[in-house]
FIPA-315081 format. One record per residue (C-alpha): residue in three letters; x, y, z. Coordinates in Angstrom, 1 decimal, padded with zeros to 4 digits. Each point is the difference from the previous one (the first is absolute). Layout:
N
ALA X Y Z
...
END
This chain:
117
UNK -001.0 019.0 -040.8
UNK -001.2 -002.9 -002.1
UNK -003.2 -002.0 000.7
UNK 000.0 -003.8 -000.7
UNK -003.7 -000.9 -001.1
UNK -000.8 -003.7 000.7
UNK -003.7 -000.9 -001.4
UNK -000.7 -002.7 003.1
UNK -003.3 000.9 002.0
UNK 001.6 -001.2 003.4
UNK 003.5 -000.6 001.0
UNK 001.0 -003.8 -001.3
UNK 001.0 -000.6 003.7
UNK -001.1 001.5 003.2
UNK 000.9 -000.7 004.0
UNK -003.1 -001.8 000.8
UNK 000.4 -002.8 -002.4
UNK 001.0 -003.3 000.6
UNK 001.0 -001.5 -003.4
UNK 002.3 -002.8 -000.4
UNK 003.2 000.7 -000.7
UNK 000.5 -000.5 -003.9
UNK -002.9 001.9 -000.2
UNK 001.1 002.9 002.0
UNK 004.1 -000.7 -002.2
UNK -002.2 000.4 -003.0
UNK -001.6 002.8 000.5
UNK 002.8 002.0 001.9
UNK 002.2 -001.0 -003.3
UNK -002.9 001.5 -002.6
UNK 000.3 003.5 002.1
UNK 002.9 000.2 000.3
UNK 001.1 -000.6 -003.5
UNK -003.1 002.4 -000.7
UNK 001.6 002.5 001.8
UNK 003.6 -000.8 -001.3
UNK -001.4 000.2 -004.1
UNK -001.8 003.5 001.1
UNK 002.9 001.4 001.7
UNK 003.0 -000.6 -002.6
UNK -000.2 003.3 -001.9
UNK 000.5 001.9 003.7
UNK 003.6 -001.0 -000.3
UNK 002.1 000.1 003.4
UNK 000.1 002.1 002.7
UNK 001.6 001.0 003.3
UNK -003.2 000.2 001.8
UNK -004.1 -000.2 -000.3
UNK -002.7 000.4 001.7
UNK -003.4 -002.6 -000.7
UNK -003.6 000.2 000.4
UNK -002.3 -002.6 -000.3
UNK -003.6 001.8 -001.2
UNK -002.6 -002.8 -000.2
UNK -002.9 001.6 -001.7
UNK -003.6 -001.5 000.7
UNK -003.2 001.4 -001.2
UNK -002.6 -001.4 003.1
UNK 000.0 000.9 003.0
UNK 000.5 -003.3 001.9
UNK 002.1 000.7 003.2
UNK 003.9 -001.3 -001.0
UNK 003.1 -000.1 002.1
UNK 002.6 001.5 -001.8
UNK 002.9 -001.7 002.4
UNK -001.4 -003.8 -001.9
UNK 001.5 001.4 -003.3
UNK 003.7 000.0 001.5
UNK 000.6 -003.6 -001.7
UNK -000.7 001.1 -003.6
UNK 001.9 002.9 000.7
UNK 003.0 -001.4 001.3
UNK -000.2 -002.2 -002.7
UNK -000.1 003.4 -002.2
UNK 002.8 000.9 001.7
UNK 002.4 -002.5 -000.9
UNK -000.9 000.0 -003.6
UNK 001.7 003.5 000.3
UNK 003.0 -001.5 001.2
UNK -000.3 -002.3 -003.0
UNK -000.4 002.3 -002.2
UNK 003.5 001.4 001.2
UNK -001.6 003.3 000.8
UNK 001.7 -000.2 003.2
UNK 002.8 -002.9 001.4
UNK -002.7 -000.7 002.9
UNK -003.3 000.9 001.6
UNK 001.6 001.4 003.7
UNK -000.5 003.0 001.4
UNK 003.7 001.1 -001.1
UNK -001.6 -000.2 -003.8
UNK -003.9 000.2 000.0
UNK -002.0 001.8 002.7
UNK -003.8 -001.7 -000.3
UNK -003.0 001.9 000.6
UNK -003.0 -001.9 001.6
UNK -002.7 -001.5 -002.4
UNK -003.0 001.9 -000.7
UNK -003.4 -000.5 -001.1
UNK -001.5 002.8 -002.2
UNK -003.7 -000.1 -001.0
UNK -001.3 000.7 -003.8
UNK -003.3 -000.6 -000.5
UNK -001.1 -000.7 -003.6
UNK 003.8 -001.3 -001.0
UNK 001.7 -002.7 000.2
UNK 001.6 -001.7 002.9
UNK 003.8 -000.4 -000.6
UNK 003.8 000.1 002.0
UNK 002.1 003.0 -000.4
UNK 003.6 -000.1 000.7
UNK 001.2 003.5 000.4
UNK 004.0 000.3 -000.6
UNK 001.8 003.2 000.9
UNK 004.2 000.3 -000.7
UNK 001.1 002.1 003.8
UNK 003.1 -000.1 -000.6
END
């Protein structure tokens, strides 16, 4: 298993916003090259498994399913990255995004990357 650290305090895109769309281009282009520059040294593989770990240190409520964008995002930096040829079932089983609660850290995105094949 490899973990992915990205040093944003909240997901660069979320379900509930409404940005326009060169915006939203830009900023799904910065994760997932993010992602892709991260992953390289994984090499490829027949199969993973992914977590997205979004770690806050408050305890405002959050709804974990409005991260899906930056981590589909994630996602496809993967398949950029030529870990695997795409992000379907057949190659990448995805786990559900989840919000983990540090006090006293920092808030951050964790990408966790297992091999299953």
């Amino acid at each position: 298993m490899t973990v992915l650290t990205f040093d944003w305090p909240k997901p660069p895109l979320n379900a509930n916003q409404r940005l326009h769309w060169a915006k939203k281009a830009n900023l799904t282009r910065l994760v997932r090259n993010s992602t892709a520059i991260r992953a390289f040294h994984l090499g490829t593989a027949e199969h993973i498994t992914v977590q997205l770990t979004w770690v806050v240190t408050d305890k405002r409520r959050r709804d974990s399913d409005n991260i899906y964008p930056t981590f589909k995002a994630m996602c496809d930096g993967l398949v950029d990255a030529g870990i695997v040829p795409d992000d379907t079932p057949e190659y990448m089983d995805k786990r559900a995004p989840f919000i983990r609660h540090e006090p006293g850290g920092t808030a951050h995105l964790e990408l966790e990357v297992t091999v299953t094949t």
